[in-house]
C-alpha positions as CSV (number, residue, x, y, z in Angstrom):
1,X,-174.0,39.1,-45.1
2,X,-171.6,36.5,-44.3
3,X,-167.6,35.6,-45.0
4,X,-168.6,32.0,-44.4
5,X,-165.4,30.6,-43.9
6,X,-163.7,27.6,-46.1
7,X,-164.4,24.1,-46.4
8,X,-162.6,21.2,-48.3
9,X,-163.8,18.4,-50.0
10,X,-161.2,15.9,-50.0
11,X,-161.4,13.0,-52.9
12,X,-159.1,11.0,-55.1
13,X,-159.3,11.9,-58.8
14,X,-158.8,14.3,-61.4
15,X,-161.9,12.8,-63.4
16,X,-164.3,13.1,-60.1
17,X,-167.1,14.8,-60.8
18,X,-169.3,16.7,-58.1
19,X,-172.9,17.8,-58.4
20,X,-173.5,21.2,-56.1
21,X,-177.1,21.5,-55.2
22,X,-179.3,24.7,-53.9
23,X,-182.1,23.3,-51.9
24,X,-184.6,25.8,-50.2
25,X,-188.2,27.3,-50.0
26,X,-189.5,23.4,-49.2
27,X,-192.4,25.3,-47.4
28,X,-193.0,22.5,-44.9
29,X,-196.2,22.6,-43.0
30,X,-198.3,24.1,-45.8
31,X,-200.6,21.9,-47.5
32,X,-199.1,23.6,-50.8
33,X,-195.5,21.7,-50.0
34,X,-194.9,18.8,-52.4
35,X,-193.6,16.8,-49.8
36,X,-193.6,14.2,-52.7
37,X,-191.2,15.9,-55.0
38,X,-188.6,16.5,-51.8
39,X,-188.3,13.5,-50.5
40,X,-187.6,12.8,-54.3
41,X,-185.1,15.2,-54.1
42,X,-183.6,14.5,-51.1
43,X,-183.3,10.5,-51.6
44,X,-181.2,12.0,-54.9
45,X,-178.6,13.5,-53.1
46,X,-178.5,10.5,-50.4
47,X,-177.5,8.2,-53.1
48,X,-175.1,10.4,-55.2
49,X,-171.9,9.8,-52.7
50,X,-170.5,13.4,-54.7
51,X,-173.4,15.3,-54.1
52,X,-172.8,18.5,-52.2
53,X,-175.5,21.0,-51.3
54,X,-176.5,24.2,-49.5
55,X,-179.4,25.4,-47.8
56,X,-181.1,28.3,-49.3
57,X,-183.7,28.9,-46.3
58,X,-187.5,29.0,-45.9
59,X,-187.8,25.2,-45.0
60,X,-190.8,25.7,-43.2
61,X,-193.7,27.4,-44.1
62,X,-194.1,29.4,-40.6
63,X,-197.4,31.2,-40.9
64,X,-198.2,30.7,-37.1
65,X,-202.0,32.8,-35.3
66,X,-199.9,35.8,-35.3
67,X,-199.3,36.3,-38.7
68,X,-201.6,37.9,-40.9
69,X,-201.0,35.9,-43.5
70,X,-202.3,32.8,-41.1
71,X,-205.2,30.8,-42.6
72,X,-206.0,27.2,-41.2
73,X,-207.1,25.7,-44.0
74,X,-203.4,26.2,-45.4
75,X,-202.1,23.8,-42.7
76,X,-200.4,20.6,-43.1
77,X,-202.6,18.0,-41.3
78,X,-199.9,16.8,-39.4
79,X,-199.2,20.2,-38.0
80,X,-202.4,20.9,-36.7
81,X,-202.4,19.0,-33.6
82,X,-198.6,21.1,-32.7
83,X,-200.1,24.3,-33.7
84,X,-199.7,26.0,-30.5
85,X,-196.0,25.2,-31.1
86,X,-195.5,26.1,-34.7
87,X,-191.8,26.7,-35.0
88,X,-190.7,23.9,-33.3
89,X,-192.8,21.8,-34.8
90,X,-191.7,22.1,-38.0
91,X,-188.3,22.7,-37.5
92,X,-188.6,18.8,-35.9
93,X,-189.8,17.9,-39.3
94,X,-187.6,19.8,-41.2
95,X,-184.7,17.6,-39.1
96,X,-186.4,14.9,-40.0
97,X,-186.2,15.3,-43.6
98,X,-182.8,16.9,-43.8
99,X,-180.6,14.5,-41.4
100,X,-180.2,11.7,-43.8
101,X,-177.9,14.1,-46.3
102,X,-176.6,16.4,-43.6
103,X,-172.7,15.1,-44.0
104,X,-172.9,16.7,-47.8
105,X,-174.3,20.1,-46.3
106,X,-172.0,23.2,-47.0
107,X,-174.3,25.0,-44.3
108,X,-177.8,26.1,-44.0
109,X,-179.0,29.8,-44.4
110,X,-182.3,31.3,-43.0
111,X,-185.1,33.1,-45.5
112,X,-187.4,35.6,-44.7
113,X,-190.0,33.2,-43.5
114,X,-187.6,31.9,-40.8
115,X,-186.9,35.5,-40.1
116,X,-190.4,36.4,-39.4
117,X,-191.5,34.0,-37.5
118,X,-188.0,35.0,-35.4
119,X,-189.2,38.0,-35.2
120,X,-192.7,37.7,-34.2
121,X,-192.4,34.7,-31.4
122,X,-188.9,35.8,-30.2
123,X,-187.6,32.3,-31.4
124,X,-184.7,32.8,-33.3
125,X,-182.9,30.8,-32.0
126,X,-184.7,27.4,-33.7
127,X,-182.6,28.1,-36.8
128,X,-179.3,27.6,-34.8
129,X,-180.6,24.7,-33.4
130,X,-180.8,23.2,-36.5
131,X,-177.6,23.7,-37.6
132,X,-176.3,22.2,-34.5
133,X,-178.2,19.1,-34.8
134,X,-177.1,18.8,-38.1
135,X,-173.7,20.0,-37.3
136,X,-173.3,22.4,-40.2
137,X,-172.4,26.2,-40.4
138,X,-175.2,28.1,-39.8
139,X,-175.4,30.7,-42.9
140,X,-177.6,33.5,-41.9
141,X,-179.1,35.0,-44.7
142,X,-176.8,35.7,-47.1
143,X,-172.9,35.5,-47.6
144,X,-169.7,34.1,-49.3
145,X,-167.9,30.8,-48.9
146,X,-164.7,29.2,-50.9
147,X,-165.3,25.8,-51.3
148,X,-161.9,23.9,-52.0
149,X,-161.7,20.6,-53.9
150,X,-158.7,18.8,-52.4
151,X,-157.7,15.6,-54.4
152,X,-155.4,13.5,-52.6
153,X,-154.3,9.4,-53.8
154,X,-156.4,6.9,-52.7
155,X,-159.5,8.8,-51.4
156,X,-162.7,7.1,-52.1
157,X,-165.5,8.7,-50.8
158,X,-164.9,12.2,-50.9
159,X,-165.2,14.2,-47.5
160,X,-166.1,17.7,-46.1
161,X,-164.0,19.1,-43.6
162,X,-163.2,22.5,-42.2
163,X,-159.5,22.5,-41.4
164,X,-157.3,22.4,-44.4
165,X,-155.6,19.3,-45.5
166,X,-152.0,18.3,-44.7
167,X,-151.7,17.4,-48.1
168,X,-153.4,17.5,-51.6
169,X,-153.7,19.3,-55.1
170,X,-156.8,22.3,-54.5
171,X,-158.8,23.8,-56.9
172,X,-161.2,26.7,-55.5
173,X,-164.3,27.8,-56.5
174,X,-165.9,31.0,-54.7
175,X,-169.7,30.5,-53.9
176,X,-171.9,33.3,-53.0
177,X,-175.8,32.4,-51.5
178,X,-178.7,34.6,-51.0
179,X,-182.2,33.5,-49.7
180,X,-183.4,36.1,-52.2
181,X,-185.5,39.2,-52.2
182,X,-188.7,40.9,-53.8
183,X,-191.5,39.8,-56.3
184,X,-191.4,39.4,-59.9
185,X,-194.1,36.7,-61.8
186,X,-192.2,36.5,-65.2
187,X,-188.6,34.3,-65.3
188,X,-186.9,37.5,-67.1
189,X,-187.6,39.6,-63.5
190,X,-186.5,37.0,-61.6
191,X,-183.4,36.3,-63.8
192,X,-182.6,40.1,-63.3
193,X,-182.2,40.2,-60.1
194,X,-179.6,37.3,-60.2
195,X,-177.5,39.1,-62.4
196,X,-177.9,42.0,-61.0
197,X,-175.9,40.5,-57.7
198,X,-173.5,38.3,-59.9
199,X,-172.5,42.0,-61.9
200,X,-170.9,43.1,-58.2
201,X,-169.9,40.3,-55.8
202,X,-166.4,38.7,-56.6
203,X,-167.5,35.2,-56.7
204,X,-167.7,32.1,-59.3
205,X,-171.0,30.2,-58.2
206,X,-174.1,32.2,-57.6
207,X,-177.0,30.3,-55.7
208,X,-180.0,31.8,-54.8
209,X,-184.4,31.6,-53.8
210,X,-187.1,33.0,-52.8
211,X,-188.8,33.7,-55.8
212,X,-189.9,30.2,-56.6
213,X,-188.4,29.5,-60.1
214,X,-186.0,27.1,-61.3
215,X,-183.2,28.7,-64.0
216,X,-179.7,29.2,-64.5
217,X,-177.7,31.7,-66.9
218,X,-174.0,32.8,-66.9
219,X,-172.1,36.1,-66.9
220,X,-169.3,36.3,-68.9
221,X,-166.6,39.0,-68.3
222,X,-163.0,40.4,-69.8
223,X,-159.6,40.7,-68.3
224,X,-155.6,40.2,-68.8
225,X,-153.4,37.5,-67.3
226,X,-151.1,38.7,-64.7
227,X,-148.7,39.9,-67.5
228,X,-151.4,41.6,-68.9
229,X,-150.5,40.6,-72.3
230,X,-152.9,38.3,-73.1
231,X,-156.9,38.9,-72.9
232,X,-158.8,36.4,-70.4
233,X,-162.1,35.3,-70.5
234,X,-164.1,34.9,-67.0
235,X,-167.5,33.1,-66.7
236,X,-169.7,33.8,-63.3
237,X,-172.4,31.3,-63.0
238,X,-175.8,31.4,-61.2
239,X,-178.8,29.3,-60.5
240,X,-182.3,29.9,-59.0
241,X,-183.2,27.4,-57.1
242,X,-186.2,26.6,-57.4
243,X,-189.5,25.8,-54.8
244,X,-191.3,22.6,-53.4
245,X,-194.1,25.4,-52.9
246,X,-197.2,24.3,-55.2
247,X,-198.9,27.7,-56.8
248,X,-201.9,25.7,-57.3
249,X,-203.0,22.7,-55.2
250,X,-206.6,20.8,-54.5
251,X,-207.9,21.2,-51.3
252,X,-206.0,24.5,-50.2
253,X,-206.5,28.4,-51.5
254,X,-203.0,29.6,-51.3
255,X,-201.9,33.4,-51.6
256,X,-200.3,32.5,-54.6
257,X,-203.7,31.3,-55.9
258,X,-205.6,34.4,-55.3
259,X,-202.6,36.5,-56.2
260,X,-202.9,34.4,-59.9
261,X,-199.4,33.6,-59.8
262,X,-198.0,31.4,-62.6
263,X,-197.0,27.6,-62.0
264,X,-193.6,27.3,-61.0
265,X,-190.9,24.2,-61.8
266,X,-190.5,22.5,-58.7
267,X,-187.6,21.0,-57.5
268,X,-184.1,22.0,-57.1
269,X,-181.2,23.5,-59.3
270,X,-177.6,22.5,-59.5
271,X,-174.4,22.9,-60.7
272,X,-171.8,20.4,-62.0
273,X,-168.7,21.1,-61.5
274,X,-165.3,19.2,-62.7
275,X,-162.7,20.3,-60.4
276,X,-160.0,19.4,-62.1
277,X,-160.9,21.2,-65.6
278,X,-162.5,24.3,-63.0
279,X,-165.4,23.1,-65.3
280,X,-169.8,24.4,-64.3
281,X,-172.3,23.5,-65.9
282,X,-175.5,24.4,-64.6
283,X,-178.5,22.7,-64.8
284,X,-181.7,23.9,-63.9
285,X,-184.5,22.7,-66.2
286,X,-185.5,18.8,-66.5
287,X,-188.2,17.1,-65.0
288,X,-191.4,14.8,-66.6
289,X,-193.8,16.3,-69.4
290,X,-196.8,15.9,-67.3
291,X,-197.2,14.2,-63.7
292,X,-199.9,14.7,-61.2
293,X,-199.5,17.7,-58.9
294,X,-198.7,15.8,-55.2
């Protein structure tokens, strides 16, 4: 677990409103990513200039000859010529994909499928090259950050930056990440194990994967001002966030397709949040009725 550090986001008024993504389990080089629905998701965040977002892990699918989960009809075609250099490979594409939004990054952290393939090639250090390229805090696997809205006159693109501002009216929210951990097929499971982290770690914004669903919920709790005279209302608020991992998908047999897993909401949650107000909403089902699984 990480004490991530601070960063500021500098901008110019109190009715700016910022939209925090969790972006992660994108699965690249499976034939079960919806590359379709990221770059979606990606060209989202491009064009929203207060769009914010941190990386929840598991970008690549890593399932390399060593691995018993390995099975070559589950590989992206365009990763089967650079199959002798797995990792690489798709952390290149990964780059690829990521670099156009990588000045609204908070940081990226690692999931366990980075982790194993760390573990089982002795390359662990292709994670920390991506957060150089991109220039962003590299994460690990879970952790703590305050992320510090800094309004200042006459800003108009708001700005990340790591050192705190001269000047400027702040408003903090504490965020907490967590790649995620164990199973679960119904949303209720996987919604327990969300609360179960935002019921002990001192934080406002909860953010976390792995266990391909897309929900939000909120934990309210009581306390006193600092006079303790008066009763105060606290509000935690977490987010799953989601997969670009298709449970079921033509042309591929996937574990979660012999496992019978349920279909899963892809795409990515978020929070809004109106600094000014220290306003969250969170926002973590919308999407078409039907569209064709790509």
């Amino acid at each position: 677990m990480e004490a991530a550090g601070k960063r500021w986001v500098v901008h110019g008024s109190r009715s700016d409103w910022f939209t925090l993504y969790g972006l992660g389990d994108c699965h690249l080089g499976s034939k079960s990513c919806s590359e379709h629905t990221l770059q979606h998701d990606i060209a989202i965040i491009e064009a929203d200039p207060n769009a914010l977002w941190v990386g929840l892990g598991d970008y690549g699918e890593f399932v390399g000859r060593n691995d018993k989960r390995f099975n070559v009809g589950n590989v992206a075609p365009w990763l089967l010529p650079h199959i002798g250099e797995l990792g690489k490979a798709t952390y290149d594409k990964i780059l690829g994909y990521l670099d156009p939004i990588k000045d609204k990054c908070l940081g990226l952290a690692i999931g366990n499928h980075g982790q194993k393939i760390a573990t089982l090639t002795d390359q662990g250090h292709l994670h920390s090259w991506l957060c150089v390229e991109m220039g962003v805090p590299n994460l690990q696997y879970s952790g703590i950050f305050d992320l510090i809205f800094c309004r200042r006159p006459r800003v108009k693109n708001p700005k990340i930056v790591y050192e705190a501002p001269t000047a400027g009216s702040n408003t903090r929210f504490r965020v907490w990440y967590h790649h995620g951990y164990g199973g679960g097929r119904t949303k209720a499971g996987k919604v327990k194990k969300l609360i179960d982290q935002m019921s002990f770690v001192d934080a406002n914004l909860f953010f976390m994967g792995h266990v391909h669903d897309r929900t939000g919920t909120d934990l309210p709790l009581l306390g006193a001002d600092e006079e303790c005279n008066k009763i105060v209302h606290k509000t935690r608020f977490g987010a799953i966030c989601g997969s670009y991992y298709r449970t079921y998908a033509s042309g591929t047999i996937s574990y979660a397709d012999q496992s019978g897993y349920p279909p899963t909401s892809l795409g990515m949650a978020k929070m809004r949040l109106l600094p000014e107000e220290r306003y969250v909403e969170v926002v973590a089902s919308f999407g078409n009725l039907e569209h064709e699984s790509k």
